[in-house]
N, C-alpha and C positions, 0 to 999 in steps of 0.2 A: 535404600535411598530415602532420604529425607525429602517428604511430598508437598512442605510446605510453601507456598512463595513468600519472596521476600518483599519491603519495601520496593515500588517502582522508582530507580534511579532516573530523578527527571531531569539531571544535567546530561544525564546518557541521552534518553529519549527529545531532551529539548535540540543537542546536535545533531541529533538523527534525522527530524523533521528541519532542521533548519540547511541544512548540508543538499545543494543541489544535486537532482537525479534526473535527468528530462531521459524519456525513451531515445535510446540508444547513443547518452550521454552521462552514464552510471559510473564515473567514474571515480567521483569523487565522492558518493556516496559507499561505493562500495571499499573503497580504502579505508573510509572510515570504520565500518561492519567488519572487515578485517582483522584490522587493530585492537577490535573487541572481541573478537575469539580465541580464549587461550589456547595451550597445549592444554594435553596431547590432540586437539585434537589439529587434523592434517586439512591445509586449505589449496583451490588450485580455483583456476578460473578458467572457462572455455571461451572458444575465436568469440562468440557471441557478447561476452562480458559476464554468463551468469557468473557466481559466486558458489562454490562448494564447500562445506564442509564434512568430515570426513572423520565419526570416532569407531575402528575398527572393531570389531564383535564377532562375537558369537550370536548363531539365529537368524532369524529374516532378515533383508536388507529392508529398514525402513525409510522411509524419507518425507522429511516435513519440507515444507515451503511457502515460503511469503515472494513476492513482489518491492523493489527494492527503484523504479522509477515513479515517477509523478507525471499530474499533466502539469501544462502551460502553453507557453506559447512559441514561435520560429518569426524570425524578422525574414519577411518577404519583398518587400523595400523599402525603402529610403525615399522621402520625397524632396521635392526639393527647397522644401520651405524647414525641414530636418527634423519633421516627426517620422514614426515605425509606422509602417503598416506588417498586420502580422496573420499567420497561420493556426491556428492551434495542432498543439500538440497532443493528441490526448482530448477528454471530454471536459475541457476547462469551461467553468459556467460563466457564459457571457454576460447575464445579466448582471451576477456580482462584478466585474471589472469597472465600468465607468465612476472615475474617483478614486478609485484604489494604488497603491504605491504596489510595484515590481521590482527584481533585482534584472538584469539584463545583465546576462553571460558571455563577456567577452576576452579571450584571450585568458581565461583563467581569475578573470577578476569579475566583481561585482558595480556592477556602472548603475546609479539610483535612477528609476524610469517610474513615471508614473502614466494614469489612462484619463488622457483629455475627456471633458463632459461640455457640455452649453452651459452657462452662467445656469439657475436655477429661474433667473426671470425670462429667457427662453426658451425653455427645457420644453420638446414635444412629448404628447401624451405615449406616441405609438413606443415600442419597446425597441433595444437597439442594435440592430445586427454587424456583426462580425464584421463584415466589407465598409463599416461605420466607425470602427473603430481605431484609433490612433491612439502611438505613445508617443509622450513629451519624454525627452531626455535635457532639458534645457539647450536647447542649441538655437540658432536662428537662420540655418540652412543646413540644407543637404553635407554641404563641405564642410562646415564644424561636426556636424555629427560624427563625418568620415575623418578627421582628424583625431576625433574623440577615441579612434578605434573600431569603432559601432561597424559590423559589416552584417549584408545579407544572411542569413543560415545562424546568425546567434540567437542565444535563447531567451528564454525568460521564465522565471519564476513567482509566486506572490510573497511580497516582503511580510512577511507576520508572523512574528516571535513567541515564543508558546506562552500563554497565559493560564495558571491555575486556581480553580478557583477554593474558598476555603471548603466545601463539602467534595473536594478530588477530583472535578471534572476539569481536564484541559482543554484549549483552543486555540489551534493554531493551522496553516496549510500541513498537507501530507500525510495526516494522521493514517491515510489511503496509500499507502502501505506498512507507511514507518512503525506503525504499534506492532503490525507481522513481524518486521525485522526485529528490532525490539523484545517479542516474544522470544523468539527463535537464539538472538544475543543470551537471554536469560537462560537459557536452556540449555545454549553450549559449556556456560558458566557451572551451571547451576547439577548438571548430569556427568559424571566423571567413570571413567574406564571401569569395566564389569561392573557396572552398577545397572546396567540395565541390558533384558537380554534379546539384546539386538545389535545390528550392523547400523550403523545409524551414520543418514547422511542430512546433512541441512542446506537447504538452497536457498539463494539469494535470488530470484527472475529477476531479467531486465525486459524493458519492451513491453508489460503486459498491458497498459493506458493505450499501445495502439496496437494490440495481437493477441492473436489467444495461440499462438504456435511457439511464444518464445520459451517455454519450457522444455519442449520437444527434445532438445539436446542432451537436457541435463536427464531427460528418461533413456534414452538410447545410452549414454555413460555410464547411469547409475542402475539401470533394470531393476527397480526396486520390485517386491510382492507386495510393498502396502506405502501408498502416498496417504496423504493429510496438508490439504490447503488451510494456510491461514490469512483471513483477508479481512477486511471493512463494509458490512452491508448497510444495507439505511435502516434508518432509526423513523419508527413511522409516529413521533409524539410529540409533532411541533404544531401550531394551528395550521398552517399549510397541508399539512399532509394528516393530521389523523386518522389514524387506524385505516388505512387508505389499503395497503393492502394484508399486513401481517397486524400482531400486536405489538413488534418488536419494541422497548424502551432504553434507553443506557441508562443502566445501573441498575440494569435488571439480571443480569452477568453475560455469559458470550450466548453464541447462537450454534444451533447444527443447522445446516441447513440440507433440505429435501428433496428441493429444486432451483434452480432461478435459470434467469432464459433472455435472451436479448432476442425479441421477435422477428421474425423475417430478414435473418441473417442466419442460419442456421448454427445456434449458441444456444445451446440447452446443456445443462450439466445436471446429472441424478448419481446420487453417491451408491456406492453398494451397498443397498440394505441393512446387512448385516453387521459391519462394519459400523453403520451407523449408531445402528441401534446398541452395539457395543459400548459404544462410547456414551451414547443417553444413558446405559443401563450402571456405566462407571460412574456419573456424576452422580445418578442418584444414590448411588450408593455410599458417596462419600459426603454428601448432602451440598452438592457446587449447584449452584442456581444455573439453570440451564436452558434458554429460550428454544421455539424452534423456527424457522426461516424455509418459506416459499416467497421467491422474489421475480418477478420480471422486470425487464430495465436497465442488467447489469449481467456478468457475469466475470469468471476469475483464469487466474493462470491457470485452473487445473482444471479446465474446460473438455481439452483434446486427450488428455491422460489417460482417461480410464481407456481409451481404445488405443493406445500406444503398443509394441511391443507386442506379446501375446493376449494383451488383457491384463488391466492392472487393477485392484481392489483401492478405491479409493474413497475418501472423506473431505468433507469441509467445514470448519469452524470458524466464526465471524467474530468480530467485536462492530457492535451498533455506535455507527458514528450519524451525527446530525449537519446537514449541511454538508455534501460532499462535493469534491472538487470545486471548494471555494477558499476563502483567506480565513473561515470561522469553521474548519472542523471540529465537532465538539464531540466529542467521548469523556469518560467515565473510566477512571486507573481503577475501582474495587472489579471493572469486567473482566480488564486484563489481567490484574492476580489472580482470577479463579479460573481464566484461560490455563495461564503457567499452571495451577495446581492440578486440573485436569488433566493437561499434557504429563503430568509428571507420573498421576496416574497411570495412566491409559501407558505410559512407558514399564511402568515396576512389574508388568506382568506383561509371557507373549502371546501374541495373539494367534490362533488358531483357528479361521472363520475358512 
């Protein structure tokens, strides 16, 4: 098998990130993710919405997975002057939204919404909380809005287009999971029958912005002996954040990570040692630039995995994005081609841990 990656196809990834996916409204993301999996390999979806893919083998049943919803936001009501007041969906950053343009999801269409602020000459110092926040959708009451379509329970997303810059780094919403999918896309592509010696399944999660159980299913389907999450961590090398808690930078390649934990929720994730160390001891060998990742603050779909089933041997690999869950995700395309070429690695040989 050829371990190269290719150019990142950013008309792919730019649809990918652009294409709505609110938790447990994947739908039209994932038709799209679909449509991009050739044969042979075999696709099915479960009651949940995840997405499967499915290239039959010889060997252990392995399975990768990305994350394939976003956050945003839930119209909670209508007022009667005919702005949104709204829910978040997901761990959407408040502070980014006042000012910012939205698409609002109704009936299958795109309605343009944007987030009322105070003129700047009466702008208060204190910071602006959620229960403060309002969307214009151009209306001038409650009853134009509702003529407009607009009902309670629809969504919203952040309107922002992918932008590249000339040294490779893009910015756009979503990167937070879509570069996983992305991956994953490349990989179904890219890996063709006996080429690699495994049973190999690839998943699409939905739900994971507000759950760390929506995998769960697609482990009881697929009983894998060896998982591999691939997600977006933070990128600690902005003035805000420096070196705050890792060294992580983009475009320094992807991450393993060791731990990360969401405090006082009981959300702690530690991969199997070995497994890990596996995978470090592949990149070094093939000389892929390889960060390492201990994080609290966050954590992934593949949280509850390793204790699924009998006990399952699991891993995780990041790509360092800046700014998450805002309209200015920023990564770095040279992290994800060394993602792909390590995946492709770590596939050409099986594993025995």
């Amino acid at each position: 098998m050829n371990t190269k990656s290719p150019e990142v196809n950013l008309e792919l990834l730019a649809s990918l990130c652009k294409t709505p996916g609110l938790p447990g409204r994947e739908e039209e993301i994932s038709f799209l993710i679909r449509q991009n999996i050739p044969s042979p390999w075999q696709t099915q979806q479960d009651a949940l919405g995840n997405l499967i893919a499915h290239l039959p083998g010889k060997g252990n049943r392995l399975l990768i997975l990305a994350h394939m919803d976003e956050v945003g936001l839930i119209v909670r009501r209508i007022t009667p002057e005919g702005f949104l007041l709204v829910e978040r969906l997901g761990g959407m950053h408040i502070t980014a939204l006042p000012g910012n343009r939205l698409c609002l999801w109704s009936n299958g269409r795109c309605v343009p919404a944007w987030v009322g602020l105070p003129p700047q000459h009466l702008a208060a110092e204190s910071p602006i909380a959620l229960k403060d926040i309002y969307i214009d959708v151009g209306a001038a009451s409650g009853k134009e809005t509702r003529e407009m379509g607009i009902q309670i329970g629809d969504g919203l997303t952040w309107d922002s287009p992918l932008v590249r810059t000339d040294n490779d780094w893009v910015c756009t919403k979503a990167l937070d999971d879509r570069l996983g999918c992305y991956i994953l896309i490349a990989l179904a592509n890219l890996v063709t029958k006996n080429s690699v010696p495994y049973d190999l399944y690839l998943a699409f999660v939905v739900q994971e912005e507000t759950s760390t159980h929506s995998a769960l299913p697609i482990i009881r389907s697929v009983n894998p002996d060896y998982a591999l999450g691939i997600d977006g961590t933070l990128a600690f090398d902005s003035p805000d954040v420096f070196h705050q808690q890792t060294e992580i930078q983009i475009g320094n390649g992807p991450a393993i990570k060791w731990m990360d934990a969401i405090r006082g929720k009981s959300a702690t994730y530690l991969p199997d040692g070995k497994l890990a160390k596996h995978i470090q001891k592949t990149a070094q060998q093939q000389n892929i630039p390889l960060q390492t990742e201990i994080v609290s603050g966050l954590t992934t779909a593949l949280n509850l995995i390793p204790f699924s089933q009998q006990g399952i041997k699991t891993a995780a690999l990041s790509i360092p994005i800046r700014y998450h869950h805002s309209p200015v995700e920023t990564a770095c395309l040279s992290d994800v081609q060394h993602l792909i070429k390590l995946l492709l690695c770590v596939l050409s040989q099986p594993l025995n841990l």
